[in-house]
C-alpha positions as CSV (number, residue, x, y, z in Angstrom):
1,X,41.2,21.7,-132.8
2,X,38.4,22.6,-135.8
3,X,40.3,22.7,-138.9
4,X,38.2,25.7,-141.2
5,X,39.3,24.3,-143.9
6,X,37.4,21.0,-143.0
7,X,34.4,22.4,-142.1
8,X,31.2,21.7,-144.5
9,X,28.8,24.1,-144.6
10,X,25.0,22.9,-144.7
11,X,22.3,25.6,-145.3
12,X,19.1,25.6,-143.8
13,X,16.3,27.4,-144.9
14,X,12.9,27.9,-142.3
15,X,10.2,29.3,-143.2
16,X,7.8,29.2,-140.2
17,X,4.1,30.1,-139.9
18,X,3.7,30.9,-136.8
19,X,5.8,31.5,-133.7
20,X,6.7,28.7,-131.2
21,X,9.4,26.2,-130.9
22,X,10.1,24.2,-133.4
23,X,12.2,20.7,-133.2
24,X,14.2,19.0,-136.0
25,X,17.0,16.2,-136.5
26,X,19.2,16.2,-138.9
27,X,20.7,12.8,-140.1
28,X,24.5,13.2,-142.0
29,X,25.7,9.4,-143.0
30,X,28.7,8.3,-144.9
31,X,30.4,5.2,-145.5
32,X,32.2,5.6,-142.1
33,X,30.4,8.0,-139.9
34,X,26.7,8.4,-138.4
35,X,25.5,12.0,-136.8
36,X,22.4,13.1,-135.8
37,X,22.1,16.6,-134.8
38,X,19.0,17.6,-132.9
39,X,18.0,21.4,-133.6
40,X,15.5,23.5,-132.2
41,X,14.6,26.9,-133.5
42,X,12.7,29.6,-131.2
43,X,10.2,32.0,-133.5
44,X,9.2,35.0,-131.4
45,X,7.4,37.6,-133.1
46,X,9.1,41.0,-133.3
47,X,6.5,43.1,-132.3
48,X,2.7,42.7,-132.9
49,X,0.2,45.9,-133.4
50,X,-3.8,45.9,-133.4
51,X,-6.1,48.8,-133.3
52,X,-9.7,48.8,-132.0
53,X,-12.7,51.0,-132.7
54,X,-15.3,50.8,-130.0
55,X,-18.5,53.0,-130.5
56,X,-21.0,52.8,-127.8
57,X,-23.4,55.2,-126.2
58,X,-22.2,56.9,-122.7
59,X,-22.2,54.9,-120.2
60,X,-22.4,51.8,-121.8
61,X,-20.1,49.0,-121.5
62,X,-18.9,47.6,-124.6
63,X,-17.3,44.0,-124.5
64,X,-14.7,42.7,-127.2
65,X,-13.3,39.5,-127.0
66,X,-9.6,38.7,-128.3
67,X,-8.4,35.4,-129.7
68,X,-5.2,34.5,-128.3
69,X,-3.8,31.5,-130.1
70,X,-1.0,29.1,-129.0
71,X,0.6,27.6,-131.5
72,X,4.3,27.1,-130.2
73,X,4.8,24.0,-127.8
74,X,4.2,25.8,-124.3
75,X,2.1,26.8,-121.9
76,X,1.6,30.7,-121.8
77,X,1.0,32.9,-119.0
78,X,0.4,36.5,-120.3
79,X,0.2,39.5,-118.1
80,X,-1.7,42.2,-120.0
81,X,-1.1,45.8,-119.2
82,X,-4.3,48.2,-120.0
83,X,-3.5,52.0,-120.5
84,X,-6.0,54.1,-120.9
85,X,-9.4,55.5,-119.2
86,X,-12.5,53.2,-119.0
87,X,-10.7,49.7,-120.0
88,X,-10.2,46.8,-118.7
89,X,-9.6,43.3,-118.5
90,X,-8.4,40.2,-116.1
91,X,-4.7,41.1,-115.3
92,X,-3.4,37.5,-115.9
93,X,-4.4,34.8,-118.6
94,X,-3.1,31.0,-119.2
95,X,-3.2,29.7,-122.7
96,X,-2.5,26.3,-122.9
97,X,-0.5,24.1,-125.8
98,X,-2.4,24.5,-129.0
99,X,-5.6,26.4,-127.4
100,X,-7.1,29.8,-128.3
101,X,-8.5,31.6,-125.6
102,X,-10.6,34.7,-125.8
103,X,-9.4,38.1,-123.9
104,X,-12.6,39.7,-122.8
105,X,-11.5,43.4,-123.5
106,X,-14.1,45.9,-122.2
107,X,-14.5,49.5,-122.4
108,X,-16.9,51.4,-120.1
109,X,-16.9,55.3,-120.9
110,X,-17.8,57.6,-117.7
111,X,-18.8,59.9,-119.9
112,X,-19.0,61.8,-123.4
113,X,-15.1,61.0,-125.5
């Protein structure tokens, strides 16, 4: 049984870049005791906004291609759901560990808007 009276508190401050996964150890010696703790800290990102303009005549299709960057230590498979009239895009992309890969976004307007 934990004793809270001899529990040692160790602070930890992370200050991540990006989000991903993120691996550490953590070596504690004294003159009798070795410990290694292994820690691993998950960034996800809350909730990530981005607005496009596209201006194109009627008719025309308009293409514009979106970085997607993997930085955390996994393989990505994204699903991306379009809303809206005249867009589209593939319904499924990999991104692979460490890779940017572009979303080909298009637009194609049926008519005046």
């Amino acid at each position: 049984v934990l004793d809270r009276s001899d529990a040692v508190e160790l602070p930890i401050k992370f200050t991540p870049r990006y989000a991903g996964n993120y691996h550490c150890q953590i070596l504690l010696k004294s003159s009798c005791d070795v410990r290694v703790y292994e820690i691993e800290c998950v960034v996800n990102t809350d909730h990530a906004e981005a607005e496009l303009e596209f201006l194109t005549p009627a008719y025309q299709v308009v293409v514009q291609d979106i970085p997607i960057s993997n930085m955390s230590s996994k393989e990505w498979k994204l699903e991306a759901i379009l809303e809206g009239h005249g867009f589209y895009g593939p319904p499924l992309i990999n991104v692979g560990l460490g890779e940017t890969v572009l979303y080909p976004l298009m637009f194609k307007p049926t008519a005046e808007c």
